[in-house]
Phi, psi and omega in degrees: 000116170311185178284301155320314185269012158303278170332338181252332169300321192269336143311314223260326178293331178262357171279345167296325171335287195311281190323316137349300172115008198272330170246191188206183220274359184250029188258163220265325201316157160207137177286017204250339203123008169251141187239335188258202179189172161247032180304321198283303189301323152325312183295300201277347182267339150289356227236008178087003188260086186216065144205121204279131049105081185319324194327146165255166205248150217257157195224171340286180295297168143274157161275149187268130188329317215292294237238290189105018173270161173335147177245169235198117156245131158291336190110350174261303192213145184291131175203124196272094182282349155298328197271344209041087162219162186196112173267189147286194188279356183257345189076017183240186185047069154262177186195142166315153200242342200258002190253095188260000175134153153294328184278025192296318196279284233271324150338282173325293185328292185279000175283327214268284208292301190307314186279352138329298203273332162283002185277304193305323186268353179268322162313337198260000000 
C-alpha cells in the first residue's frame, strides 16, 4: 500500500467516524497526521462515567462491570472497547483507553500550525 492509498483510507474512515456521531466540534484529530482526539472522552465524561470500574474482573470469561458486554483479550490485557476501558491480563488497575493527555489540544494546535507552516513553504 503506497502512501496515497493510506491517506485516503484514513481520510475515508473518519469521515465515517464523523457520520457515526463518533466525533464533536472540539476535536483535535487531523487527517494530515495528528491521529488522536478526545471526542470519546468528552462524550463518556458528559454522560457522567469519569471514573474506571474500581471492581476487578471475575473470570472465566469476564464481562465487563461497566456495560456487562464481552470483554477482548490480547494476552496482555482485557478490553471493553464501547466503554474504552483496560484492565491487565489478571483483571485488575482498570483505566480508559480514550484518554491522551491533558496537552492533546494544545499538542493539536501546534501539530496544526507546524503542517500550516511546512504547506506554505513547500508552496513557494
Amino acid at each position: 500500500m503506497n502512501l496515497q492509498t493510506l491517506n485516503h483510507r484514513i481520510a475515508a474512515r473518519y469521515a465515517e467516524q464523523i457520520a457515526r456521531g463518533e466525533h464533536d466540534d472540539a476535536c483535535e484529530y487531523d487527517v494530515r497526521g495528528f491521529y488522536l482526539c478526545h471526542c470519546s472522552k468528552r462524550k463518556r465524561e458528559a454522560a457522567g462515567f469519569t471514573e474506571p470500574p474500581s471492581d476487578d474482573l471475575y473470570f472465566p470469561p469476564p464481562s465487563c462491570p461497566h456495560c456487562d458486554g464481552d470483554l477482548d483479550s490480547d494476552g496482555d490485557s482485557w478490553c471493553c472497547y464501547s466503554c474504552r476501558l483496560q484492565w491487565t491480563q489478571h483483571g485488575t488497575d482498570a483505566e480508559f483507553t480514550d484518554d491522551h493527555g491533558d496537552d492533546l489540544a494544545e499538542d493539536s494546535a501546534a501539530w496544526k500550525a507546524r503542517a500550516a507552516q511546512l504547506s506554505k513553504g513547500a508552496d513557494q
